[in-house]
Every structure is written in C-alpha cells, then in structure tokens.
C-alpha positions as CSV (number, residue, x, y, z in Angstrom):
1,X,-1.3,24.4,2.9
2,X,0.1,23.3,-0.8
3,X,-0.5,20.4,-3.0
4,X,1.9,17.1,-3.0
5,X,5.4,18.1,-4.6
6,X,7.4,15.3,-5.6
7,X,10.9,15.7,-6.1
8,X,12.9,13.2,-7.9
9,X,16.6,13.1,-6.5
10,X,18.1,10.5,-8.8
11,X,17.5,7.3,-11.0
12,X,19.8,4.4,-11.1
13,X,22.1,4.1,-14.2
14,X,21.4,0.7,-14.8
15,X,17.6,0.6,-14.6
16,X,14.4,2.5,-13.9
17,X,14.9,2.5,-10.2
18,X,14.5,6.5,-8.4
19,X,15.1,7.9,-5.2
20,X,12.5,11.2,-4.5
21,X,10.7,12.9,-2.1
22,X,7.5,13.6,-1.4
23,X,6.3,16.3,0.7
24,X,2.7,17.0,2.0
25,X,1.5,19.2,4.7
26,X,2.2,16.6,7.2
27,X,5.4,15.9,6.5
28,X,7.9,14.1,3.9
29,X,8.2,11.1,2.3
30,X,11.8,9.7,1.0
31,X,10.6,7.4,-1.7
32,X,11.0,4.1,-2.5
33,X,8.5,3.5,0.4
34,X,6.4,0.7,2.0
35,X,3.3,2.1,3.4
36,X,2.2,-0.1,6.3
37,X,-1.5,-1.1,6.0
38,X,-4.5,0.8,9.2
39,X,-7.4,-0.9,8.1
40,X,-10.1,0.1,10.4
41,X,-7.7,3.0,11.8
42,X,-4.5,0.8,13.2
43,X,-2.0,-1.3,11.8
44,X,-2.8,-4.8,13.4
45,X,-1.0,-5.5,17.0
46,X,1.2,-2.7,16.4
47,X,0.6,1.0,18.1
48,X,1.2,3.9,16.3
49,X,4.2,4.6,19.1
50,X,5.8,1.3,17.6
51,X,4.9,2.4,13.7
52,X,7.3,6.0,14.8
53,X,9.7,4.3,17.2
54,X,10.6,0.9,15.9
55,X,9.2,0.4,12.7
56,X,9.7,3.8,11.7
57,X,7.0,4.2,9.2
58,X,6.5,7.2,7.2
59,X,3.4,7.0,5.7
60,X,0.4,4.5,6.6
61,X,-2.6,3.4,4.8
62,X,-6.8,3.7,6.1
63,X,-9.5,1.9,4.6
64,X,-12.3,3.5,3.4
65,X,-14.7,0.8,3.5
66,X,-14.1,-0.2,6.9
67,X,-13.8,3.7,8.5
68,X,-16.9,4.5,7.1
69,X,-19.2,0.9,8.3
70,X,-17.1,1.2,12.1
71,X,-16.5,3.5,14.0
72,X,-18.4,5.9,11.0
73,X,-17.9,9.2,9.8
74,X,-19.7,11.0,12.8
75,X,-16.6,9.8,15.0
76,X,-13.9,10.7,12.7
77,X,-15.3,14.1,11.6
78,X,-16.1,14.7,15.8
79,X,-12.5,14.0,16.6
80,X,-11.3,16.1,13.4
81,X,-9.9,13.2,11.4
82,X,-8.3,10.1,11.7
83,X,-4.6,11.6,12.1
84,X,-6.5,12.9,15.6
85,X,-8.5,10.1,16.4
86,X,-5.8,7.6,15.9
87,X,-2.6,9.9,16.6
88,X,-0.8,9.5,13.8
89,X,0.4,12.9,12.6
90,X,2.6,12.0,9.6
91,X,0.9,11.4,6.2
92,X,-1.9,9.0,5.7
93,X,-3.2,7.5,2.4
94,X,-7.0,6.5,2.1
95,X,-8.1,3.8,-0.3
96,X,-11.3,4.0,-2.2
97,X,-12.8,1.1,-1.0
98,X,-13.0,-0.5,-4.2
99,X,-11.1,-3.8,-3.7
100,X,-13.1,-4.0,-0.2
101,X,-16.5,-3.8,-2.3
102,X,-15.3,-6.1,-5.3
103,X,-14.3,-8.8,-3.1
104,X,-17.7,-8.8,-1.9
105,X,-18.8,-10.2,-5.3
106,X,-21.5,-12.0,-3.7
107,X,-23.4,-9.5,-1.6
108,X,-22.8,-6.4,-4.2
109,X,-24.3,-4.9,-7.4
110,X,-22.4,-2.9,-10.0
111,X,-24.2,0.0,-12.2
112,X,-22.9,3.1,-13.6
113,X,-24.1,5.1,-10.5
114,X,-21.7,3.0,-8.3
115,X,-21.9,-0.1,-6.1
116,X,-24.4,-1.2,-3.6
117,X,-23.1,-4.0,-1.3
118,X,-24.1,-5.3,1.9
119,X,-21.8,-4.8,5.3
120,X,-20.0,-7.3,6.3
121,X,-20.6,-6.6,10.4
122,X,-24.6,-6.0,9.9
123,X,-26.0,-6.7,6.4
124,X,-26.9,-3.5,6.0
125,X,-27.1,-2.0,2.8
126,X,-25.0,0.6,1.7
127,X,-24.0,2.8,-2.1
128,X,-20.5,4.1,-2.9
129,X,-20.8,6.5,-6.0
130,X,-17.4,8.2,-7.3
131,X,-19.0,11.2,-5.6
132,X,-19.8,10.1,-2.1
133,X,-16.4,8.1,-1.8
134,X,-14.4,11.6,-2.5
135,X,-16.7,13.2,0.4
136,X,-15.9,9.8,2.9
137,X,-12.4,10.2,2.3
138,X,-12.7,14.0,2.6
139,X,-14.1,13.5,6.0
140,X,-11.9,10.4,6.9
141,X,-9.2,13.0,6.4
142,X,-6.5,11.5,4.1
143,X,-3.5,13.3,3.2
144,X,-3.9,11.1,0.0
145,X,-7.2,9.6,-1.3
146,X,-7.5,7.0,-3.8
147,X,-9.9,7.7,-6.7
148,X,-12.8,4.9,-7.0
149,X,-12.3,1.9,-9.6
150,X,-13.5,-1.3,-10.3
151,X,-10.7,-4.1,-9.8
152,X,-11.5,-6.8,-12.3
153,X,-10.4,-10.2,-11.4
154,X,-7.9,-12.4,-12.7
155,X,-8.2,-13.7,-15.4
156,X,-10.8,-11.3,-17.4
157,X,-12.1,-11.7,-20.8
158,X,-10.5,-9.3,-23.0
159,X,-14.7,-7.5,-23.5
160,X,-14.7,-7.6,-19.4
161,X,-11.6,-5.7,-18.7
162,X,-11.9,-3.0,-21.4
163,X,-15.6,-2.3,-19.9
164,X,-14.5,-2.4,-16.4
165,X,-11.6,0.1,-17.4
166,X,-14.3,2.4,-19.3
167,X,-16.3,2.8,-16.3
168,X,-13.3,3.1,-14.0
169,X,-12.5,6.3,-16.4
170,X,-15.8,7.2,-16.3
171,X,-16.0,7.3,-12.4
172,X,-12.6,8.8,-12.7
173,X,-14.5,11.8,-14.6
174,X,-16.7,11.7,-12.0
175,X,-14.4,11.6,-9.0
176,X,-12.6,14.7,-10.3
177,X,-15.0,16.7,-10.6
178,X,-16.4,16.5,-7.2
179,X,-13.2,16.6,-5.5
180,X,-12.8,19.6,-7.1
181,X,-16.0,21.1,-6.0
182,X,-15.0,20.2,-2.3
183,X,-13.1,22.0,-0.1
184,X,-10.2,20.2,1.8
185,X,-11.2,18.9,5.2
186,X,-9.5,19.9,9.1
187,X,-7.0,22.7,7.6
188,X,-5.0,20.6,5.0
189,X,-4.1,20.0,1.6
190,X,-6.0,16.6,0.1
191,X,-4.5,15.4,-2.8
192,X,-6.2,13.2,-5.1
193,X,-4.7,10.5,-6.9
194,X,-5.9,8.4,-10.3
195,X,-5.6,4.1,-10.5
196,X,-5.0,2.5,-13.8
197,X,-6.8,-0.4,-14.2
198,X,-6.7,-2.4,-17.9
199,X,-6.5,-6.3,-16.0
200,X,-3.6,-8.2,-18.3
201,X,-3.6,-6.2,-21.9
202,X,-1.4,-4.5,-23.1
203,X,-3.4,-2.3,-25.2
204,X,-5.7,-1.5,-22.4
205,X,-3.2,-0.6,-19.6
206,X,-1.4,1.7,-22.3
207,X,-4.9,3.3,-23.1
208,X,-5.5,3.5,-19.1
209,X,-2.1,5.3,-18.2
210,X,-2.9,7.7,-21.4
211,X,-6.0,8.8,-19.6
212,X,-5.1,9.0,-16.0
213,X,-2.0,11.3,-17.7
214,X,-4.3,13.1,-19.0
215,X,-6.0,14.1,-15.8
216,X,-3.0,15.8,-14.5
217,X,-2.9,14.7,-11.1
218,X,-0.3,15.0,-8.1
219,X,0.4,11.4,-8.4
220,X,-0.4,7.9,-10.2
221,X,-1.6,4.4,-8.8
222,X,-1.5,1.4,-10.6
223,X,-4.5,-0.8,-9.4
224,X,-5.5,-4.3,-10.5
225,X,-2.4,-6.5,-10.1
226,X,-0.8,-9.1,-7.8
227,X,-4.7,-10.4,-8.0
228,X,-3.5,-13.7,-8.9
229,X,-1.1,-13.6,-11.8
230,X,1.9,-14.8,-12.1
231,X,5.2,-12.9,-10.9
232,X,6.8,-12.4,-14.6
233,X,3.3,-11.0,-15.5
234,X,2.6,-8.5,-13.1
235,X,6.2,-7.1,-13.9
236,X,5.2,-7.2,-17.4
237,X,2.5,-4.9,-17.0
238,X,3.8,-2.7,-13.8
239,X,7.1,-2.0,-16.5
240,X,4.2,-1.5,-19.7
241,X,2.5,1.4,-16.9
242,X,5.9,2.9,-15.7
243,X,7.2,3.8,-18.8
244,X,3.5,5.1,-19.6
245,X,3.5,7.2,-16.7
246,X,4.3,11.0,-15.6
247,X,8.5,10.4,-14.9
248,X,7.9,14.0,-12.8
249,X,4.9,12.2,-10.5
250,X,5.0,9.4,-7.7
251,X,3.6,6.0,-9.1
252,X,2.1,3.7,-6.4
253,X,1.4,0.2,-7.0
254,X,-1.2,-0.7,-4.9
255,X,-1.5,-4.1,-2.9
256,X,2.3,-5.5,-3.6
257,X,3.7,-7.8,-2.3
258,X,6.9,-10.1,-1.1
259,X,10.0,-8.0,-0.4
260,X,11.5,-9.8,-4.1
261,X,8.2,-8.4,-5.9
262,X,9.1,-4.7,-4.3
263,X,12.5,-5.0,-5.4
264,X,11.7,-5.8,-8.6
265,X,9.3,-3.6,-8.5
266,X,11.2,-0.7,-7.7
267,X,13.8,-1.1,-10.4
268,X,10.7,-0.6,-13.3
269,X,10.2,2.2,-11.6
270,X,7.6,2.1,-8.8
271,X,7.8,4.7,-5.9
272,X,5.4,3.7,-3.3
273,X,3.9,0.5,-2.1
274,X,1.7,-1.5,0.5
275,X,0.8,-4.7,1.8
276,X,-1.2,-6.4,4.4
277,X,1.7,-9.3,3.9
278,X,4.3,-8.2,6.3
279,X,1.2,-7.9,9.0
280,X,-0.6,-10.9,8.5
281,X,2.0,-12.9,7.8
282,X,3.6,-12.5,10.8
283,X,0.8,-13.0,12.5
284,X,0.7,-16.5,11.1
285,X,4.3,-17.0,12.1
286,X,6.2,-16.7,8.7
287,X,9.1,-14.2,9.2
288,X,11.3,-12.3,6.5
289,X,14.4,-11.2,7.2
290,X,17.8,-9.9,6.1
291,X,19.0,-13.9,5.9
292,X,15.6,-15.1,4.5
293,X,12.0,-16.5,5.4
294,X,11.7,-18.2,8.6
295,X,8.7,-20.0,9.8
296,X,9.2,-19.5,13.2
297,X,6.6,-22.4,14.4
298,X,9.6,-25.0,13.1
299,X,10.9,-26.8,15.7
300,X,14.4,-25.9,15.1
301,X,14.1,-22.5,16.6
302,X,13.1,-23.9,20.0
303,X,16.8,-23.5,21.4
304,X,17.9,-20.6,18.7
305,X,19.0,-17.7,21.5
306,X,19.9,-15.4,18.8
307,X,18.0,-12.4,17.9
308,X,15.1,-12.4,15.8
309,X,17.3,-10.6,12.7
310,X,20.3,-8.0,13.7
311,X,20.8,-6.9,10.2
312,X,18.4,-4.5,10.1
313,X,18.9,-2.1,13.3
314,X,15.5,-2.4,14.7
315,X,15.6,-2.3,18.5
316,X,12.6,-4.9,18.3
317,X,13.9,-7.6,16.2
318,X,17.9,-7.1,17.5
319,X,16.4,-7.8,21.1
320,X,13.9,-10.9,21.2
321,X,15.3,-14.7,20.5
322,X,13.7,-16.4,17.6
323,X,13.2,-18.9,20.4
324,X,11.1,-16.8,23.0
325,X,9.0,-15.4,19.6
326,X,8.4,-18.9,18.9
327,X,7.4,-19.8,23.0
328,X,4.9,-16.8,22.5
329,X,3.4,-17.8,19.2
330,X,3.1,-21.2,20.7
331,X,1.6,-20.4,23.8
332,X,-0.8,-18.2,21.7
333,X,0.4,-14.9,23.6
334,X,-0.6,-11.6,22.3
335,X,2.8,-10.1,22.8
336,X,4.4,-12.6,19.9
337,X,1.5,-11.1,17.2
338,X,3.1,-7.6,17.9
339,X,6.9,-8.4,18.0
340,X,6.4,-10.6,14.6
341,X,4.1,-7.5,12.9
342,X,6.9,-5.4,14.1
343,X,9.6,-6.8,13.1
344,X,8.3,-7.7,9.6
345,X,7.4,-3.9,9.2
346,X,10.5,-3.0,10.1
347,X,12.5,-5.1,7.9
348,X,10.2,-4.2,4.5
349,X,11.1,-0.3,5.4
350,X,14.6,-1.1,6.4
351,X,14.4,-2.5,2.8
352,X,12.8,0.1,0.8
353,X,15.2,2.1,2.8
354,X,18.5,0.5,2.0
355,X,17.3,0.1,-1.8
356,X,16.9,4.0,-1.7
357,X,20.6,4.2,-0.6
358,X,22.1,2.0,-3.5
359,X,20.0,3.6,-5.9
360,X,21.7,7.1,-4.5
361,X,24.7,5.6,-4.6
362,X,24.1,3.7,-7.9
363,X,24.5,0.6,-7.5
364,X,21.1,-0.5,-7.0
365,X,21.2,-3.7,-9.9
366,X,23.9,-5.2,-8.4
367,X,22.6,-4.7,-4.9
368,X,19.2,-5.9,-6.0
369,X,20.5,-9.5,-7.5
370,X,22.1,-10.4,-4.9
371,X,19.0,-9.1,-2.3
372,X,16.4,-11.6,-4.6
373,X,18.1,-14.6,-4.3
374,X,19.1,-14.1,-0.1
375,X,15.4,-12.8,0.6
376,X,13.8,-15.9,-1.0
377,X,15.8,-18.6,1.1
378,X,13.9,-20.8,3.5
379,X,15.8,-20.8,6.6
C-alpha cells in the first residue's frame, strides 16, 4: 500500500502541456487522461469488459451521491467496494457529491454543517457534512476521493463566490482532518484530493489555489467551471489555476468538456479530465470523430457503408457502418446506445492518448492547431 506518486515525464516546449504518470495501488495512469464517467456504479450502455477491451479506459469515475441513495453503502461495503461489486479493478475516482447536491437547488439547504437535500428517487431526506462524505467515499472505496465543495453558479456576485469559496476551505479544513483520522478501506491506499473553487475572479481562484497548496495533498482539482461560461473564460481561469498550482502534482479539471476544450485544456496544463459528454451524447446520436462531429440521425448516412471512424484503431468504431449505427438508433435498438457510448469513449482516450505522444515527442502546438479546427467540423 503507498500514497499516489505522480511522475512527470516531460512538458511540451512550446506550451504548458505534460506527459506523467500516475501510479496507485491499483495500477497506473499515463496522463493526459479522460476519465470515463460510472455514475450509479457503470458507465451508461457500456460494460466494464468494453471500458478494458475497446475503449480502453484507465481510470473511471463513481458518484457519491447516487452510490450512497442506490444501491447504498450496506451493498458496497458487503461486496468489499465498488472495484468488487462492479469489477473494475483499475483505479477509480469518487466525486464528492457536491455538484449532484447543488444542482438540486430547489429541494436542498446550505449551512456551515453541510447540505440537507431531498433524494431524487424517494424524497427522502438526507445530510452530507465534509465529515460523513470522507467516510461514504471511504466505504464506496475510491482509489481517489474528491473533497466536498460548494459549486457556485454561473454568473455569481463577486460577495457570493468569495463566501462560497470560504466555506469550501472551511469544509476543506474539515474534510482533512477526518480523512486523516480514518483508516483506508478494503486493503488500499485512499488518496484524497482538494477542488478550487473562486467562480470567475481572478483574485479569488489565485487565493483558492494558495490554500489548497497549502494543504499539501497528492493531487489538485479545479472545480466550478464549464458551468456555463464561455470557452475563452473557462481557459482564462483553468491557465490563472495552472500556473497557481503544485507543477510536481496531477491537476484535474473536473466536468470538461468537448474534445477542443481538453485540448486546449491540456496545453495550460491540465492532467486529468471527465465528462458525461462523450456518454450522453452519443446516446442522443451526435458522434466525434477523428474527421469531425457527425449527427448520425442525418439522412445522409443512410447509405454510408463505411465504418463508423477508422482513424482511431478501436475494434468497435473500425467495424460498424455509420449506416447500420444509424438503422439502430432509428429503430430505437439498445445495441446502437452502446456502439455510439463506445465509440465516443474511445475516440476522447484515443485523443488524450495521441496528445500524450506529440507532447513526448514535442510537437504538441502544432499537433494541437491543426486537431481544433478538424475536431470542430460538422460532417
């Protein structure tokens, strides 16, 4: 058992962009990395065979709001954790739970102890403290877990965000010192990382980093963007946090985005993300690939034989026709949510993956420019 080591392996010469590694006790983690998103325990449509096999994941997310409401910790701590109850036996990153709870702005209640919201599935009522979300995600079992924050919307009055942020570092305080307290759960090392919060200000997100710095943690997540704002803005303000940041720690940028925004992304100096995107949008039919976005309900794929996208050596999307995913997402057939989730998972690692090579081989910028303007193409 040892803590998250992070090795940095190189930084592109012509911008902020790294290659590392991260190892935890179930295994490594060649960063940049996409992080598919498990909310209640499995990646939607998608088997954890597929995530190893075809997707090739290395890393995927569970939610701590929706493990603990269903199926509860009883289950997971029963089974041993969710790498045993679900079978996944690489690394797995919990979140806190606090977006889930914030989004529920009308059924939840905000105080310095924590939040006390209503579930979604029964109305029942339920608290999250700093304290009893370290013990949930103790028992949930993640490799990483995801101190608890409030996420302020966008936009915030200046008075709002630098409250919210205050009690985020309060609950920080908080956090730390029970996970410290606690021993690690089912024969593991569970690392704990901080999230910077500070909504769009400059002088808060600097005063954020500074504190989460100061905690001296394993790793860094940068919480409370692509909420809304603009493109340019977000970048704004994940460059302000990277060059705030620990160089010698991962820095995780939570909840982004479109395969442009990780790219970008990655060249200020971001190491890990995740997304529901790739998921649910291919669930509603939208499709990225190496040639650009294809809506695959259009018409004009009817008679397109071709594979769904060669270019990025998934077995998946180099052996279904655009036109047979289309039949099945017509014809409303199970099978076309699963090859569409797969194949958009496998294209956003087959990109993190090939920006990890040009940043090794530095060339990353040039590689990069010329990525942005292909990826954002309607086909």
């Amino acid at each position: 058992m040892a803590s998250l080591q992070f090795e940095l392996q190189s930084t592109d010469p012509r911008s902020k962009a790294r290659a590392g590694r991260i190892s935890t006790d179930h295994g490594e983690v060649l960063t940049p990395i996409f992080m598919p998103v498990g909310t209640a325990g499995s990646v939607k449509a998608v088997s954890q065979q597929q995530l190893k096999d075809d997707v090739q994941a290395q890393i995927i997310l569970g939610n701590t709001y929706h493990l603990y409401l269903r199926p509860g910790l009883e289950v997971l701590e029963t089974a041993g954790g969710l790498h045993r109850f679900n079978g996944w036996n690489r690394p797995v990153l919990t979140d806190s739970g606090g977006y889930q709870v914030f989004s529920l702005a009308a059924s939840r209640k905000i105080t310095e102890e924590g939040v006390l919201f209503q579930s979604h599935i029964d109305g029942s009522r339920h608290l999250f403290t700093p304290e009893n979300v370290m013990d949930i995600q103790r028992s949930i079992g993640g490799d990483i877990i995801m101190a608890f924050d409030e996420c302020p919307p966008y936009p915030s009055e200046y008075t709002y965000a630098k409250t919210s942020m205050e009690l985020t570092h309060r609950w920080l305080d908080r956090c730390f010192e029970r996970f410290s307290n606690t021993p690690d759960r089912y024969g593991y090392t569970q690392n704990l990382f901080p999230i910077v919060q500070g909504s769009t200000y400059a002088d808060l997100r600097k005063a954020s980093c500074e504190y989460i710095a100061g905690k001296g943690a394993v790793g860094n997540a940068i919480g409370g963007l692509s909420v809304g704002e603009p493109d340019e803005m977000m970048y704004e303000f994940c460059a302000l946090c990277c060059d705030s940041l620990p160089v010698a720690k991962p820095r995780y940028l939570m909840g982004v985005g479109t395969p442009w925004n990780i790219l970008e992304c990655i060249a200020l100096g971001v190491d890990m993300f995740d997304c529901v995107m790739p998921t649910r949008n291919g669930r509603n039919a939208m499709l990225f690939t190496s040639q650009g976005v294809i809506n695959i309900d259009n018409k004009k794929w009817e008679q397109d034989h071709s594979p769904i996208d060669e270019g990025i050596g998934s077995a998946m999307s180099g052996y279904y026709s655009k036109a047979y995913l289309r039949h099945l997402m017509k014809a409303k057939e199970f099978l076309g949510l699963t090859i569409a989730s797969v194949h958009n998972l496998s294209f956003y690692l087959w990109l993190v993956g090939e920006a990890r090579r040009h940043i090794l081989e530095g060339d990353f910028m040039s590689w990069k420019r010329e990525q942005v303007e292909i990826l954002q193409r309607r086909l």
